[in-house]
C-alpha positions in Angstrom: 0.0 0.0 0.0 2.9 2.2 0.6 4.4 1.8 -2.9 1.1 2.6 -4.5 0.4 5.4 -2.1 3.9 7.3 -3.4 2.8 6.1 -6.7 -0.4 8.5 -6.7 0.9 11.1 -4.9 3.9 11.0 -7.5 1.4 11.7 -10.4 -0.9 13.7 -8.2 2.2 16.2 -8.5 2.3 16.5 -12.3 5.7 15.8 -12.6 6.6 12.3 -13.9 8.0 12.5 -17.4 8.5 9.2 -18.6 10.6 9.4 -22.4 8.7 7.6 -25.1 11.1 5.2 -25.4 10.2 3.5 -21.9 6.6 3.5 -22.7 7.5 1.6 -25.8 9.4 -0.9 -24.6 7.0 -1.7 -21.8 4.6 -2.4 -24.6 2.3 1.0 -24.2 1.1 2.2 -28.0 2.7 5.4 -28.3 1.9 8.3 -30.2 3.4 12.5 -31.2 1.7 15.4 -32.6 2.3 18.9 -33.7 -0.3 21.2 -32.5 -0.7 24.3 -34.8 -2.4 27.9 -33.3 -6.3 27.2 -33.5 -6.3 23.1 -33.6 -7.6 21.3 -30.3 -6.6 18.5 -29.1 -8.7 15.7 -27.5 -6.6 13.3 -25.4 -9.3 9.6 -25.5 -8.2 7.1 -22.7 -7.8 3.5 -23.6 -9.5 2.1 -20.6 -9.5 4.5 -18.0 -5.6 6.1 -18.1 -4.5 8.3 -21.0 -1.4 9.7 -20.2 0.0 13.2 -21.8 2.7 15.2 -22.0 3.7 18.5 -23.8 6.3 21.3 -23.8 6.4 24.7 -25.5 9.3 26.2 -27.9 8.1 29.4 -27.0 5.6 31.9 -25.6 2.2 30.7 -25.9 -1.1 31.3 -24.4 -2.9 28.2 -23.6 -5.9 26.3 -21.6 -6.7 22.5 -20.7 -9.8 21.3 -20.1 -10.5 17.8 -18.2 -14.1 16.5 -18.9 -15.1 12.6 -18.5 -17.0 10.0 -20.0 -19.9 8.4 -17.8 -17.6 5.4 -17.5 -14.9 7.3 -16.3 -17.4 9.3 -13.5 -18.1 5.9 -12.0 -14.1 5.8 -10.6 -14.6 9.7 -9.6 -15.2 8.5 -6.2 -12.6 6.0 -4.9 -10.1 8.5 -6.6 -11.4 11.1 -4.9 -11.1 9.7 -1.5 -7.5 8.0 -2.2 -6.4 11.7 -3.3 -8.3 12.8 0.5 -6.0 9.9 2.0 -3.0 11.6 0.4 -4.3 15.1 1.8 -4.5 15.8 -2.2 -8.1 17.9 -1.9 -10.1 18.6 -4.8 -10.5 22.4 -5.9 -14.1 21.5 -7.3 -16.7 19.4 -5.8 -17.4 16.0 -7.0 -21.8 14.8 -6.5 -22.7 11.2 -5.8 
């Protein structure tokens, strides 16, 4: 419990970069894109984990947005109280 305890509150952080390479060889489909001014990008888990990462080459202005599927809302809660276990709160209410 204590491994996967650091393990949340490692990613809770935002953080961990792993390099693509690792995620290949542990058998993960892996995948780049260039985003251009105006283009969105939607970010579909396989299952219920869909990891991201980016970087900028220069200034920028930019927003995220985190929405869920109704399959996804039905782990809301158990995430929601390991995050409370970690003393990770929640800046937005989640309803049963």
């Amino acid at each position: 419990m204590e491994n996967l305890t650091a393990a949340f509150a490692l990613l809770g952080e935002k953080t961990a970069l792993v390099t693509p390479e690792v995620i290949v060889a542990s058998g993960i489909t892996c995948c780049r894109l260039v985003q251009n001014p105006g283009e969105f990008v939607v970010t579909f888990p396989s299952g219920l984990v869909a990891y991201h990462a980016g970087f900028s080459h220069g200034f920028n202005c930019w927003e995220a947005a985190n929405f869920g599927t109704p399959q996804w809302l039905k782990v809301t809660k158990e995430a929601a109280v390991r995050r409370a276990a970690m003393y990770i709160f929640l800046c937005y209410p989640i309803s049963s």
